[in-house]
N, C-alpha and C positions, 0 to 999 in steps of 0.2 A: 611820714607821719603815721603814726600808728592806731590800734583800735582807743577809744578813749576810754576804756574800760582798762587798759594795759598801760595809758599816760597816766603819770603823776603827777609833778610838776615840775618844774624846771627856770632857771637863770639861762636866759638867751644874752648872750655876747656878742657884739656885731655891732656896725654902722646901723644909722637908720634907716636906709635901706633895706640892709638884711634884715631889721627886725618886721619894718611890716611884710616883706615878702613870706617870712617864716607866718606871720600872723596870718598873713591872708592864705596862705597854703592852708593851715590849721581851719579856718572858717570852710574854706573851700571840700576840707574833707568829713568835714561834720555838717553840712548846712541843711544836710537831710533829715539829721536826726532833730527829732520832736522831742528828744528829753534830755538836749543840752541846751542851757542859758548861759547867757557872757555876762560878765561885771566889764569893764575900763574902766580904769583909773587913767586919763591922761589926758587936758585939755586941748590937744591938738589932734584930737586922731583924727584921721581919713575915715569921714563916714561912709566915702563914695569907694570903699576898694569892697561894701557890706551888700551880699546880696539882702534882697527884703525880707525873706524869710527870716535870714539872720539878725537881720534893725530889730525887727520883730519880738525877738528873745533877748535882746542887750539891754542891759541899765548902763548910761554912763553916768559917770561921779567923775565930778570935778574939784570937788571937796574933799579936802582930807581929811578932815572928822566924821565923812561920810564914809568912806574907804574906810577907815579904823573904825569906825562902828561896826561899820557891816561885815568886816575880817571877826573879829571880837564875838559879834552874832554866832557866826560858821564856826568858829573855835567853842565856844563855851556853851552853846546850847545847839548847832542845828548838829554835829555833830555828836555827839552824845546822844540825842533824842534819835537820829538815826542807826546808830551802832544798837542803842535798846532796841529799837523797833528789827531792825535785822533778827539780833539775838531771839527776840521772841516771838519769830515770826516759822512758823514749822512748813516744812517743805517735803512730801517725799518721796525728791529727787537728793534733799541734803540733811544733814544731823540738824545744821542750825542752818540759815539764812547769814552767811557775814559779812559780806560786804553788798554793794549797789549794785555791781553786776549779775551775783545772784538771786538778790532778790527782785530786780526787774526782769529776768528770764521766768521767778515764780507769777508773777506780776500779767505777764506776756501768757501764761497756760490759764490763770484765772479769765484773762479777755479774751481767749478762743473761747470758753465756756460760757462767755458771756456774763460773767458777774462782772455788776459795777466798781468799777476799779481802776488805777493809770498808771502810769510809770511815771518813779523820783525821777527830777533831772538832776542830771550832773550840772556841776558849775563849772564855766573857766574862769577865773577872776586874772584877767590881764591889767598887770602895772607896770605904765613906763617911768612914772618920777617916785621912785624907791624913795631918792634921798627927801623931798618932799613928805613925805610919809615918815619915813625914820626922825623928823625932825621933833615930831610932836612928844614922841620917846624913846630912844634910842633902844635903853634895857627892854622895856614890854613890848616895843616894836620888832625888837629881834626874837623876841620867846615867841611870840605871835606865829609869825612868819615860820620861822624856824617847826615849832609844832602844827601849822596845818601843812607845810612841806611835808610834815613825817606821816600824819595822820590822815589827810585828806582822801588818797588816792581811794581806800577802800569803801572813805565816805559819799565816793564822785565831786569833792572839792578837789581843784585841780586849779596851781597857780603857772599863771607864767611870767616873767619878771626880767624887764626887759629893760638893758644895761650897756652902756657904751662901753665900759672896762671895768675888770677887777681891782683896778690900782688901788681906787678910793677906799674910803673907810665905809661905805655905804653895805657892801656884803660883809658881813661876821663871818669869823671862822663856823661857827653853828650853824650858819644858814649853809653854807658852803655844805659845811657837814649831812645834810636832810634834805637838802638840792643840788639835785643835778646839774651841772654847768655844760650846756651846748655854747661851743665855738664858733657864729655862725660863718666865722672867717675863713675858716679850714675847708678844706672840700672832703667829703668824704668817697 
């Protein structure tokens, strides 16, 4: 697992198994950090594989108008507000502030100085019933998905999307295209 400043997001492939193993390796490597929160989407998760600290920072959504709302949110306004707020945020160590990373390192020299001030957190928004979600609309569901795959990472929205196989019609060639597919079948 890597720094999650350097994750973006990703389509996980695999048994159920592999998926929570990969999730819970993922919680496992983050659970430190104070400026990641989780979303789930998935009526059955294992709340018992969560350390507390990590309960702590999770919203579960059970609901699918919840999940698309709160995707929709990230897409159309927290996004945007955050990109401005980068853009206009002067640093100088940088020309501009543009993405999360940056600007919570500026973030991180203001609170050695002591001014009042915190670091954005990153989101993971982890979905395991896609097809449940795609239902409500397939087209805006995929442009959704599809654009904060593309856009999120720099925003620190960060999907993971967790899939028993590509066969079905639930991934679009677009999402495919903007996300990443891990295998979690294959050994690397």
């Amino acid at each position: 697992m890597t720094n999650i400043y350097e994750f973006g997001s990703a389509i996980i492939q695999g048994t159920e198994n592999e998926q929570v193993i990969f999730i819970k390796t993922m919680f496992d490597n983050y659970k430190e950090l104070d400026e990641v929160r989780y979303v789930i989407k998935d009526g059955e998760f294992e709340t018992d594989m969560l350390d507390e600290n990590v309960i702590l920072r999770t919203a579960f959504l059970h609901d699918n108008e919840a999940i698309w709302e709160f995707l929709n949110d990230f897409l159309y306004e927290e996004i945007p507000d955050r990109t401005l707020l980068f853009w206009n945020t002067d640093d100088e160590d940088y020309d501009q502030v543009c993405n999360l990373y940056n600007y919570n390192r500026y973030m991180e020299r203001r609170i050695m100085r002591n001014e009042d001030c915190s670091l954005m957190p990153n989101y993971i928004v982890i979905i395991r019933d896609l097809e449940g979600l795609m239902g409500i609309d397939v087209g805006e569901s995929d442009e959704v998905i599809s654009r904060l795959g593309q856009l999120g990472k720099d925003s620190g929205i960060h999907l993971v999307i967790a899939i028993d196989d590509l066969s079905g019609e639930v991934i679009t060639d677009t999402m495919k295209k903007y996300i990443p597919i891990i295998d979690l079948s294959k050994d690397d």
